[in-house]
PDB file with SEQRES, HELIX, SHEET and CRYST1 records, atoms N, CA, C and O in Angstrom:
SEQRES   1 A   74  UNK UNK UNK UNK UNK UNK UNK UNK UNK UNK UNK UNK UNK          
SEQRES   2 A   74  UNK UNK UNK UNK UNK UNK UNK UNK UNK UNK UNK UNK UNK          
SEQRES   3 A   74  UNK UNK UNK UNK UNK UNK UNK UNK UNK UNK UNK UNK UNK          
SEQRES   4 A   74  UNK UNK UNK UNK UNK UNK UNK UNK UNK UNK UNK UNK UNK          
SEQRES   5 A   74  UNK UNK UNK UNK UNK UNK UNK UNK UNK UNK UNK UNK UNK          
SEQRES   6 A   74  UNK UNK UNK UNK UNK UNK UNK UNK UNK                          
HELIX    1 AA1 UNK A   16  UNK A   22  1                                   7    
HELIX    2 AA2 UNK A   53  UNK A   55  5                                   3    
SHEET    1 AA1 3 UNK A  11  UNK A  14  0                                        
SHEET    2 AA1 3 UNK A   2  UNK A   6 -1                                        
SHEET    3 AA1 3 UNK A  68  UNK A  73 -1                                        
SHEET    1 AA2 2 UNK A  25  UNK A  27  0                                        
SHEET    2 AA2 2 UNK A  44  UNK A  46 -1                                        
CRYST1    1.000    1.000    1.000  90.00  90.00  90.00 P 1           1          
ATOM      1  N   UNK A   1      29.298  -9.978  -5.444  1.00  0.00           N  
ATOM      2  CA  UNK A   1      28.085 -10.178  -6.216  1.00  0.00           C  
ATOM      3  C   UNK A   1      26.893 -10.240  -5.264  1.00  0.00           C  
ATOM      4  O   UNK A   1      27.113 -10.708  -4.146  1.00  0.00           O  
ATOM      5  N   UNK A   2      25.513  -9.781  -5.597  1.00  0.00           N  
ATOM      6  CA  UNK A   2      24.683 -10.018  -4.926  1.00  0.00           C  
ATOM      7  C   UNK A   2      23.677  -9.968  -6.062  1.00  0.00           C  
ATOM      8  O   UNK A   2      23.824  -9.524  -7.201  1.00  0.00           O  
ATOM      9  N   UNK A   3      22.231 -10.734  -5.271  1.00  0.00           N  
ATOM     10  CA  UNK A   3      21.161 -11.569  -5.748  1.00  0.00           C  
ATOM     11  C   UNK A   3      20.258 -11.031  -4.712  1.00  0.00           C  
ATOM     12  O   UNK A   3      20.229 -11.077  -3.482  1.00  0.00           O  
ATOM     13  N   UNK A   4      19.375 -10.393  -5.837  1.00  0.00           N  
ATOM     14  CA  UNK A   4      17.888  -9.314  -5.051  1.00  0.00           C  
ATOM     15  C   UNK A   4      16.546  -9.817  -5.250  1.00  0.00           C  
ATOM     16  O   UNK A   4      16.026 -10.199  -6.299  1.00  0.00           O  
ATOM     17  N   UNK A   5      16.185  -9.773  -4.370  1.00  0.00           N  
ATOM     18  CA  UNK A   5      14.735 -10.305  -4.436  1.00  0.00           C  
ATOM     19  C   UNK A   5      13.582  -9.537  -4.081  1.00  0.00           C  
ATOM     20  O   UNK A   5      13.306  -9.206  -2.928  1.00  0.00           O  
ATOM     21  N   UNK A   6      12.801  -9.216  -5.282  1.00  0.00           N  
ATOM     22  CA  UNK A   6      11.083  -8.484  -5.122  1.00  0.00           C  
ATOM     23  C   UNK A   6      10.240  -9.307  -4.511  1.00  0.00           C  
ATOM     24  O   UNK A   6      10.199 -10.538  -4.500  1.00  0.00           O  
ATOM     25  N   UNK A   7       9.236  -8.102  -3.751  1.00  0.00           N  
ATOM     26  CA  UNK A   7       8.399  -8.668  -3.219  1.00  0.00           C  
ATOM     27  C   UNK A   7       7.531  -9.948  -3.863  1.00  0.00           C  
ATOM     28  O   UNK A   7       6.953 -10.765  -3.146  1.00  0.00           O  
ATOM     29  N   UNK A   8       7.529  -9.992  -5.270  1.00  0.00           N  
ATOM     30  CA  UNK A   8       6.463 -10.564  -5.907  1.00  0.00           C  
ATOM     31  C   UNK A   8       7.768 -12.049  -6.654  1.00  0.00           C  
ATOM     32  O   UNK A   8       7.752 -12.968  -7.472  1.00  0.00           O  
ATOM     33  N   UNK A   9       8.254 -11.710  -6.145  1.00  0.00           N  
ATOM     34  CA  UNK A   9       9.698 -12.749  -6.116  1.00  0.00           C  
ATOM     35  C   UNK A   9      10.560 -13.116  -7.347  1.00  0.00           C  
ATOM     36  O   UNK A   9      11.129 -14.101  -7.817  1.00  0.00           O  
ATOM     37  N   UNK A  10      10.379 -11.942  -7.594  1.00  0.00           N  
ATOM     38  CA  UNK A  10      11.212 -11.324  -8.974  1.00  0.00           C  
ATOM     39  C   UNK A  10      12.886 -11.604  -8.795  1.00  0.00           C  
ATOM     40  O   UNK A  10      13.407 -10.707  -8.133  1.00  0.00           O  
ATOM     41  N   UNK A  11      13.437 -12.215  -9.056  1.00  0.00           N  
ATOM     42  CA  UNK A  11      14.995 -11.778  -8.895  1.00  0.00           C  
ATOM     43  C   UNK A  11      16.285 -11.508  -9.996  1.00  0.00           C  
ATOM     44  O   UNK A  11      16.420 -11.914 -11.150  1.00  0.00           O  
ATOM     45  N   UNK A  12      16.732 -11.078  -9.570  1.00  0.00           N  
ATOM     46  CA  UNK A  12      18.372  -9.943 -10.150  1.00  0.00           C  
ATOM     47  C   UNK A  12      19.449 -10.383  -9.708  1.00  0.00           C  
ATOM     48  O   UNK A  12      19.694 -10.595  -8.520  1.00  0.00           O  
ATOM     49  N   UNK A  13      20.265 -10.575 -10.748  1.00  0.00           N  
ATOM     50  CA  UNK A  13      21.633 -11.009  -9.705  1.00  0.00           C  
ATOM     51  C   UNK A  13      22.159  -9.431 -10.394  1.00  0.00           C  
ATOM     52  O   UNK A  13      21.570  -8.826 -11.289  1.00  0.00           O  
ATOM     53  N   UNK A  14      23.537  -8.959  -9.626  1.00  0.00           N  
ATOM     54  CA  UNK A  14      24.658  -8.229 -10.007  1.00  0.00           C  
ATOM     55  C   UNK A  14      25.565  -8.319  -9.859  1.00  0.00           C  
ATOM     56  O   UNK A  14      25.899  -8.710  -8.741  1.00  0.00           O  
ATOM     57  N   UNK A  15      26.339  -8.105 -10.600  1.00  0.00           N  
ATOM     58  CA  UNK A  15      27.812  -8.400 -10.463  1.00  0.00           C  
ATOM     59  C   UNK A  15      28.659  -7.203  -9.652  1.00  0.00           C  
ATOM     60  O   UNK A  15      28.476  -6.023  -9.953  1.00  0.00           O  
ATOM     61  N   UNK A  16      29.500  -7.555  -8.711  1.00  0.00           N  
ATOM     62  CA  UNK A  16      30.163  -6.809  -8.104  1.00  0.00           C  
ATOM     63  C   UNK A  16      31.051  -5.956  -8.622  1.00  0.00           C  
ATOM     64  O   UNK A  16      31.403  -4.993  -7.942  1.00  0.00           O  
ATOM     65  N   UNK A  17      31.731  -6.220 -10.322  1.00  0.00           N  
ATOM     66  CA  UNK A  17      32.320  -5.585 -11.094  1.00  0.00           C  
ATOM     67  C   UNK A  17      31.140  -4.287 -11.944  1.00  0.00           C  
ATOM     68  O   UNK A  17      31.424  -3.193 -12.431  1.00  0.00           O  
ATOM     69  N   UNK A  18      29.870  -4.963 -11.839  1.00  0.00           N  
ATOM     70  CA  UNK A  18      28.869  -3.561 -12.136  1.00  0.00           C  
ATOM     71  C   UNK A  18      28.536  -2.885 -11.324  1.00  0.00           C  
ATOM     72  O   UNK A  18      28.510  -1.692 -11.628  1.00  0.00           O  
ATOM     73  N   UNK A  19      28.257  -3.136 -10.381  1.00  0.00           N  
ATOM     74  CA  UNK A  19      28.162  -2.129  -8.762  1.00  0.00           C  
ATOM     75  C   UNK A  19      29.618  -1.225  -8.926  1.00  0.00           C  
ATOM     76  O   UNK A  19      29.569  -0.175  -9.567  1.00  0.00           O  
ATOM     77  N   UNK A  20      30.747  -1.621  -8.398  1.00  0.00           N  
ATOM     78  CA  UNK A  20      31.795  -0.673  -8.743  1.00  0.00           C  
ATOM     79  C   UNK A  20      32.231  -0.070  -9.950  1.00  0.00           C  
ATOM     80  O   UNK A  20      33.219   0.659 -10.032  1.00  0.00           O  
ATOM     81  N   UNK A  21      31.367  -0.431 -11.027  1.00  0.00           N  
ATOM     82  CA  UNK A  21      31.674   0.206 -12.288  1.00  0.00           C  
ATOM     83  C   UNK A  21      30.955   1.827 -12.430  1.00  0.00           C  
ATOM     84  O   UNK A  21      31.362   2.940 -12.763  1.00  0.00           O  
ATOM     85  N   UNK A  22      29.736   1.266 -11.999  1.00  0.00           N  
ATOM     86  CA  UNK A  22      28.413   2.277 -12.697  1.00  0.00           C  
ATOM     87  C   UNK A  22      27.805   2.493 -10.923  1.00  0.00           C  
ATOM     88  O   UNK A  22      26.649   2.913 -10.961  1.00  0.00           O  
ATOM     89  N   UNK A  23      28.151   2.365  -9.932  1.00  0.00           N  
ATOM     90  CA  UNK A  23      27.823   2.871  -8.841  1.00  0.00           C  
ATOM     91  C   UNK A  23      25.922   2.873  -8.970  1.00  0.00           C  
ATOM     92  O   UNK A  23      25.237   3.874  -9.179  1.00  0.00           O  
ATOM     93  N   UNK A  24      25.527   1.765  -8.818  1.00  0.00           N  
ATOM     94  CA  UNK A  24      23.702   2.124  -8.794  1.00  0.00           C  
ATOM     95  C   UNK A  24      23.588   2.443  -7.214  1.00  0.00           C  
ATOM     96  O   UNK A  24      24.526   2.331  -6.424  1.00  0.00           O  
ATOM     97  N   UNK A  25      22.289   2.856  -6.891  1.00  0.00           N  
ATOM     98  CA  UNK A  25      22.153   3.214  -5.556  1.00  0.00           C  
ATOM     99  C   UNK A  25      20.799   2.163  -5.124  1.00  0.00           C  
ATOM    100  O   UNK A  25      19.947   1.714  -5.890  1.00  0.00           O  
ATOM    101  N   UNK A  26      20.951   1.908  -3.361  1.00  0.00           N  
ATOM    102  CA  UNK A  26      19.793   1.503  -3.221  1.00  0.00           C  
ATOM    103  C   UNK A  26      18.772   2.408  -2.850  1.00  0.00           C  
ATOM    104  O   UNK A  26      18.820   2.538  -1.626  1.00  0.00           O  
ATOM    105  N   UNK A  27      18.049   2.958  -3.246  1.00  0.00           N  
ATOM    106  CA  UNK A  27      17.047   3.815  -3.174  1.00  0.00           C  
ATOM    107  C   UNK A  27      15.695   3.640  -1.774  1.00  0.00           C  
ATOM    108  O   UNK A  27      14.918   2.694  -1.641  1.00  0.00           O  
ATOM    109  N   UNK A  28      15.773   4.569  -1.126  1.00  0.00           N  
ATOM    110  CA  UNK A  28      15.028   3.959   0.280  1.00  0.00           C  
ATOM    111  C   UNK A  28      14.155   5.294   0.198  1.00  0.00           C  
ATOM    112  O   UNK A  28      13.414   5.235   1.179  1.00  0.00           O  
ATOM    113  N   UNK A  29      13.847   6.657  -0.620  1.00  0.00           N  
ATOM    114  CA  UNK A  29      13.262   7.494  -0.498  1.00  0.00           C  
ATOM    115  C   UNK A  29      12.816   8.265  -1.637  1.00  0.00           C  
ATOM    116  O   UNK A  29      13.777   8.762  -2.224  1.00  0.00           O  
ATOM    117  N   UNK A  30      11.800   8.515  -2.110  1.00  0.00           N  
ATOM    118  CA  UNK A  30      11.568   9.098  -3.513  1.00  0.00           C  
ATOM    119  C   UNK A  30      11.090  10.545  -3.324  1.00  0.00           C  
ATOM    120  O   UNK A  30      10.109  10.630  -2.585  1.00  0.00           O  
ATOM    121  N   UNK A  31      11.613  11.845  -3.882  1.00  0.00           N  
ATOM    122  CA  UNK A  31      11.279  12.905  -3.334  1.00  0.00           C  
ATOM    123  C   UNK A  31      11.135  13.457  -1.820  1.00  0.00           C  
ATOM    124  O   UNK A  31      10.370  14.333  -1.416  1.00  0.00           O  
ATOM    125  N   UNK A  32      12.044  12.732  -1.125  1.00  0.00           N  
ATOM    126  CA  UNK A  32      12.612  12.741   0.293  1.00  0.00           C  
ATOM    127  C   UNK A  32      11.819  12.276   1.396  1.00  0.00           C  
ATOM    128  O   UNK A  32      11.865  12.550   2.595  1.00  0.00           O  
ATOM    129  N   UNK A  33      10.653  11.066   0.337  1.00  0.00           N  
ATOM    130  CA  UNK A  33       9.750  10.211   1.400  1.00  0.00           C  
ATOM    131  C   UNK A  33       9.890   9.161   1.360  1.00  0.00           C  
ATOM    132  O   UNK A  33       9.865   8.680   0.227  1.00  0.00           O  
ATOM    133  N   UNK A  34      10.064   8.414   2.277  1.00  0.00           N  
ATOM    134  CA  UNK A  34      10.350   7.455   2.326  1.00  0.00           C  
ATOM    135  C   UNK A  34       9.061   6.290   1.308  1.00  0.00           C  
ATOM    136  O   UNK A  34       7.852   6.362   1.531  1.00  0.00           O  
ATOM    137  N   UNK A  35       9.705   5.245   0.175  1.00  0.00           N  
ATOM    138  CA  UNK A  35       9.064   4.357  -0.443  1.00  0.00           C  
ATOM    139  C   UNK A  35       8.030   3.496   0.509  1.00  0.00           C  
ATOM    140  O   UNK A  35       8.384   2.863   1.503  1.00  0.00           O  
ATOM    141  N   UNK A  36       6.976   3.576   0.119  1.00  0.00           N  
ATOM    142  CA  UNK A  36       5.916   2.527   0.431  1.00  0.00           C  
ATOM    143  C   UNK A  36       5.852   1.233  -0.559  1.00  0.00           C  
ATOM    144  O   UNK A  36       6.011   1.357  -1.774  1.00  0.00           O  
ATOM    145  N   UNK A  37       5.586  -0.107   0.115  1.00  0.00           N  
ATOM    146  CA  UNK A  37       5.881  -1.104  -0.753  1.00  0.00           C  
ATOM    147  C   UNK A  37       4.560  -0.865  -1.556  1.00  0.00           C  
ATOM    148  O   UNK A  37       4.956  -1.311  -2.632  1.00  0.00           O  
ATOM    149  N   UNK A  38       3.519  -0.552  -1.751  1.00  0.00           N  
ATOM    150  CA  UNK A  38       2.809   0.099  -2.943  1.00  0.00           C  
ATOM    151  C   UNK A  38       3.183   0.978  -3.761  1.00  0.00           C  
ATOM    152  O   UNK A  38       2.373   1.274  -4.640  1.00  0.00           O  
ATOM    153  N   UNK A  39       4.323   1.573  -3.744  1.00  0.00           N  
ATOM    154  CA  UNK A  39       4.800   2.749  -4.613  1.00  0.00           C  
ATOM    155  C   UNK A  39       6.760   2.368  -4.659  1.00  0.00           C  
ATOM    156  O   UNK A  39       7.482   3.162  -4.055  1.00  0.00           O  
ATOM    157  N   UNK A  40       7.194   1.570  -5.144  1.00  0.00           N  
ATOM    158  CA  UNK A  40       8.324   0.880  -5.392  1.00  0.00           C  
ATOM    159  C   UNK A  40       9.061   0.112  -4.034  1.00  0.00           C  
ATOM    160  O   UNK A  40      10.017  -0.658  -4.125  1.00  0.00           O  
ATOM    161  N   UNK A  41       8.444   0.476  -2.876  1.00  0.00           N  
ATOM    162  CA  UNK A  41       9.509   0.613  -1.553  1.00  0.00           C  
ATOM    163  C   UNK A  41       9.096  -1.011  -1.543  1.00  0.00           C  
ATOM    164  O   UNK A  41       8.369  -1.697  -2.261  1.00  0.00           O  
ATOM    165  N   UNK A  42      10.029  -1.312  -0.221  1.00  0.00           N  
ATOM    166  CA  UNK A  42      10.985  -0.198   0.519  1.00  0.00           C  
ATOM    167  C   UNK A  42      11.882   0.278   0.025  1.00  0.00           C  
ATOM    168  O   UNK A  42      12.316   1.416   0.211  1.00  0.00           O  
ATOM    169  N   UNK A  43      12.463  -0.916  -0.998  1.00  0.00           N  
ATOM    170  CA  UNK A  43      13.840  -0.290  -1.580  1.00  0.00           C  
ATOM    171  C   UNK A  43      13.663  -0.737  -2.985  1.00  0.00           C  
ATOM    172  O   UNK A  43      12.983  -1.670  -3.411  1.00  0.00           O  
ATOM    173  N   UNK A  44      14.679   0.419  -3.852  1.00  0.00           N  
ATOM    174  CA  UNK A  44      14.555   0.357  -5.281  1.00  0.00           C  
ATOM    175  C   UNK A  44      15.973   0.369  -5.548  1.00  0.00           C  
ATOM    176  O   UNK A  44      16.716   1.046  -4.838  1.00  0.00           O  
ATOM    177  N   UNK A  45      16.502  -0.458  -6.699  1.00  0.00           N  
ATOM    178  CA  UNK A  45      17.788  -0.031  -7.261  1.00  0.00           C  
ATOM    179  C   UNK A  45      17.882   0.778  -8.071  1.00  0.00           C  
ATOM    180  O   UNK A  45      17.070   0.831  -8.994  1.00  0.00           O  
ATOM    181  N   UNK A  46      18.668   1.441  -7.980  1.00  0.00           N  
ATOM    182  CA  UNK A  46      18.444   2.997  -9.542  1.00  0.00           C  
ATOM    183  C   UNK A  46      19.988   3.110 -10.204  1.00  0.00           C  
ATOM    184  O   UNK A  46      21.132   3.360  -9.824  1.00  0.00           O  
ATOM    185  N   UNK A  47      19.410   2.830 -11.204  1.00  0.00           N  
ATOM    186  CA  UNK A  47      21.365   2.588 -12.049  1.00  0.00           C  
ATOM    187  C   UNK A  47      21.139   4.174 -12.809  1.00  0.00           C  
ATOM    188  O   UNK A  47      20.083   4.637 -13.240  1.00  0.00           O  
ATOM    189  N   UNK A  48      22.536   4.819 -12.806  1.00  0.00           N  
ATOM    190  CA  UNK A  48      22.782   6.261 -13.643  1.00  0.00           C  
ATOM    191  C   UNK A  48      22.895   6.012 -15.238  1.00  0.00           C  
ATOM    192  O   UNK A  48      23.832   6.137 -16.027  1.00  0.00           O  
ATOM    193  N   UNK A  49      21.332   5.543 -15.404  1.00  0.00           N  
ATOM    194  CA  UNK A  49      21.395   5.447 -17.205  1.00  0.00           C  
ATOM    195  C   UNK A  49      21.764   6.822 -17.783  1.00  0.00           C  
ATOM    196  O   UNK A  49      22.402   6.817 -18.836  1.00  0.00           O  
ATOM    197  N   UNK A  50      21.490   7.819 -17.309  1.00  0.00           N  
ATOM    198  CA  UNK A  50      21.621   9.168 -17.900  1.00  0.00           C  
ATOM    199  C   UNK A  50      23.333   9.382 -18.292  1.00  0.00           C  
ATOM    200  O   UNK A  50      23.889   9.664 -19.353  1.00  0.00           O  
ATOM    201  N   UNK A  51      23.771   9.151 -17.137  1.00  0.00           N  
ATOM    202  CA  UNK A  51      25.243   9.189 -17.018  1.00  0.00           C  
ATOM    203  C   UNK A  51      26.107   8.409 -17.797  1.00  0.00           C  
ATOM    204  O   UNK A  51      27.167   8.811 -18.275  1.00  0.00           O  
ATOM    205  N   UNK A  52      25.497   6.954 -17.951  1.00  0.00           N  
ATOM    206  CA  UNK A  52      25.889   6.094 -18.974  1.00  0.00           C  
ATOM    207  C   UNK A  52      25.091   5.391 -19.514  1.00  0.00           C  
ATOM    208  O   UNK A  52      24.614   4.415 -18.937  1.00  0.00           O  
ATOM    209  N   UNK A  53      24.728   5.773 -20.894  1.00  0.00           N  
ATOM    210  CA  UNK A  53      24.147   5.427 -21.873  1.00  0.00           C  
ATOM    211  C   UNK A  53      24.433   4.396 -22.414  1.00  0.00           C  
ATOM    212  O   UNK A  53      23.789   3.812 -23.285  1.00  0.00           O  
ATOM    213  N   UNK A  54      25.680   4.021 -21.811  1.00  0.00           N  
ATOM    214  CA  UNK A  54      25.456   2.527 -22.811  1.00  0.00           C  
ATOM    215  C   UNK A  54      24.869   1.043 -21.998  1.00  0.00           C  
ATOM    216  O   UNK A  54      24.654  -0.111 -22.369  1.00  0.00           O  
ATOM    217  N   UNK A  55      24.732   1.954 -20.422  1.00  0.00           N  
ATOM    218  CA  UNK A  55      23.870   0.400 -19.910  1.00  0.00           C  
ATOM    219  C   UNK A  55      22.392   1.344 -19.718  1.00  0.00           C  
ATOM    220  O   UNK A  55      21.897   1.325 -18.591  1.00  0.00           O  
ATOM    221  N   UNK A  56      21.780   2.056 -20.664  1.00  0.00           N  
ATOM    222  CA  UNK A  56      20.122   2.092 -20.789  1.00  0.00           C  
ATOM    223  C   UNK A  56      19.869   1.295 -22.082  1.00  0.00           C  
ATOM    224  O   UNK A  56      19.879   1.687 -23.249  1.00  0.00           O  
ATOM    225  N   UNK A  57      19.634   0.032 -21.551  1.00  0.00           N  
ATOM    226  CA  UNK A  57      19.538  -0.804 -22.571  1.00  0.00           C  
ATOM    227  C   UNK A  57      18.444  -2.228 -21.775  1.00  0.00           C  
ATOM    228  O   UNK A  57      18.018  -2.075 -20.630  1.00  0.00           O  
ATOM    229  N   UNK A  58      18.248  -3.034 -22.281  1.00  0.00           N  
ATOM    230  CA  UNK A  58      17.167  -4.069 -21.442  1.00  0.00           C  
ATOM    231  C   UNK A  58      17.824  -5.071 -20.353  1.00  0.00           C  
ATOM    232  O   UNK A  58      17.155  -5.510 -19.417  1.00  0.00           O  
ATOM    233  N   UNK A  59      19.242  -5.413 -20.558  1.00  0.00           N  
ATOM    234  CA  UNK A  59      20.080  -6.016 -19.592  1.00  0.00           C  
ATOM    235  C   UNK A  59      20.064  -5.415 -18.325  1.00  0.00           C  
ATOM    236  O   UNK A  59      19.796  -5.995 -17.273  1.00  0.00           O  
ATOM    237  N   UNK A  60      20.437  -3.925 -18.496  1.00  0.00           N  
ATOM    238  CA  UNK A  60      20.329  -2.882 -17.063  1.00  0.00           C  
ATOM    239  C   UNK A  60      19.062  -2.473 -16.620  1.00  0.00           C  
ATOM    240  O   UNK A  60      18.879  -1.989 -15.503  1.00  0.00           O  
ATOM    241  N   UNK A  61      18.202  -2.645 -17.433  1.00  0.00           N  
ATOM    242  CA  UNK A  61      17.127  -2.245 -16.890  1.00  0.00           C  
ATOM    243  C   UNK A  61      16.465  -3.097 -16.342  1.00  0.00           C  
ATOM    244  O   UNK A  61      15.452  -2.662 -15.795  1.00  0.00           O  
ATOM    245  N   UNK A  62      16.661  -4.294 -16.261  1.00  0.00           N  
ATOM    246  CA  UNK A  62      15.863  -5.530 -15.561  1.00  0.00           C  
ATOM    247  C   UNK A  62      16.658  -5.560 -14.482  1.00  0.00           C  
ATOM    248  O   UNK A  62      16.162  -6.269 -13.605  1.00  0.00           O  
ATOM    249  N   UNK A  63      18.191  -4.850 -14.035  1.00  0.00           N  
ATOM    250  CA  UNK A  63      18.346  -5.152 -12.875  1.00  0.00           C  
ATOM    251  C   UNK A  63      17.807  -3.966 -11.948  1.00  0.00           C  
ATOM    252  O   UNK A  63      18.140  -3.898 -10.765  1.00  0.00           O  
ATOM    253  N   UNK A  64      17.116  -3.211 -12.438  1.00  0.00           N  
ATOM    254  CA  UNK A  64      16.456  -1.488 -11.720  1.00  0.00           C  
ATOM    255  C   UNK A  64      15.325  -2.322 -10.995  1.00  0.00           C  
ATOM    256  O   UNK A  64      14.189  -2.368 -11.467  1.00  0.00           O  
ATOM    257  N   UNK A  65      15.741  -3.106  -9.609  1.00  0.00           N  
ATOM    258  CA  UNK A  65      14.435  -3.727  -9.290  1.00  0.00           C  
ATOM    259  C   UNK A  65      14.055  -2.682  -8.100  1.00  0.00           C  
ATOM    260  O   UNK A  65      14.743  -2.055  -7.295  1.00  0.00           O  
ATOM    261  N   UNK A  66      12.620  -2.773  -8.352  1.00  0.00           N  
ATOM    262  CA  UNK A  66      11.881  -2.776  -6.827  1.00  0.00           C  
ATOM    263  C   UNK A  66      11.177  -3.639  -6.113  1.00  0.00           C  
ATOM    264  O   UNK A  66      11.074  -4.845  -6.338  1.00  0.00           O  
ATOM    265  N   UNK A  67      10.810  -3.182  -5.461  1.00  0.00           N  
ATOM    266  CA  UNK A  67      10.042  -3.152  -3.938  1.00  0.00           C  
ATOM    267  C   UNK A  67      11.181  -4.862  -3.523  1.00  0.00           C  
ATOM    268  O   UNK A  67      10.874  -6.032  -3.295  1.00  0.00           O  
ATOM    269  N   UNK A  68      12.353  -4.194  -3.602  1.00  0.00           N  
ATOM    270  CA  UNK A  68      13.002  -5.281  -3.165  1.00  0.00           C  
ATOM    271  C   UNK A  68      12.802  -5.702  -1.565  1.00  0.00           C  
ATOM    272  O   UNK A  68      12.296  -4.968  -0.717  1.00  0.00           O  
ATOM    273  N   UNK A  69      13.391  -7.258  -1.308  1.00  0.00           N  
ATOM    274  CA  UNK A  69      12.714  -7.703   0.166  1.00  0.00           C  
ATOM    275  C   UNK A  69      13.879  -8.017   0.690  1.00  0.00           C  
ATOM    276  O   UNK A  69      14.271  -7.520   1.746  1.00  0.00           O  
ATOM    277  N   UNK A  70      14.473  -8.775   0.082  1.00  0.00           N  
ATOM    278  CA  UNK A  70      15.373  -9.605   0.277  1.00  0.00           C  
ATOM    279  C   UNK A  70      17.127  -9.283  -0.889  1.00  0.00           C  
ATOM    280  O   UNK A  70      17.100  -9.316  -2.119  1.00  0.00           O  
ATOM    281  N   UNK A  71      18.115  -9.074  -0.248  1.00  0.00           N  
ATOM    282  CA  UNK A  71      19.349  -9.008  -0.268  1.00  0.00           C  
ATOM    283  C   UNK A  71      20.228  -9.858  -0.268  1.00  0.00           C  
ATOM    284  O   UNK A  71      20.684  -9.877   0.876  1.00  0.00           O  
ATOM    285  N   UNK A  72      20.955 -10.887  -1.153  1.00  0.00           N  
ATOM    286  CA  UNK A  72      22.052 -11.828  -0.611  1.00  0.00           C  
ATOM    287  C   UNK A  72      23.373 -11.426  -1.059  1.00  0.00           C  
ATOM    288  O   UNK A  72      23.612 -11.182  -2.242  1.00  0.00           O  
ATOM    289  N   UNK A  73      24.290 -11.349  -0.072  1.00  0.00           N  
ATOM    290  CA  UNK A  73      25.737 -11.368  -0.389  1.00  0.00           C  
ATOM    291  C   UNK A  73      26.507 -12.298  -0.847  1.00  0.00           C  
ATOM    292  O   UNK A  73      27.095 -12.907   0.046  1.00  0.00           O  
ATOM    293  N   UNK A  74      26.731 -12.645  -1.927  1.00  0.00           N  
ATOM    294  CA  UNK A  74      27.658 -13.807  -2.607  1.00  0.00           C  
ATOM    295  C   UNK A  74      29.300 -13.833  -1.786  1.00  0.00           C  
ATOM    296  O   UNK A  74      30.158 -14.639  -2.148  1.00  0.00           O  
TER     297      UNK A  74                                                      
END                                                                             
């Protein structure tokens, strides 16, 4: 499990059974440039709502954080 933290000190927990379920990515580059913390960076989580439709819903989408800072490993 891990617990993410935005710059503006927003936080997300996830469960380690949703990470290996639905594979989200941490996102470090948007159109092959690297994120500025004015434009989501440094890092963004990006879950495959397209792929699975049944977590594009408001639960999954509050864990799609950015301009994350901070990372903890449970």
């Amino acid at each position: 499990d891990v617990t993410l933290t935005a710059a503006d000190d927003y936080k997300v927990d996830i469960g380690a059974e949703e990470i290996k379920t639905f594979n989200p990515i941490l996102a470090i580059e948007k159109d092959g440039v690297r994120m500025a913390p004015d434009d989501f960076g440094p890092f963004f989580v990006m879950w495959p709502f397209k792929e699975n439709p049944e977590i594009d819903n408001e639960t999954f989408q509050a864990k799609a954080i950015w301009s994350v800072v901070k990372i903890e490993v449970k």
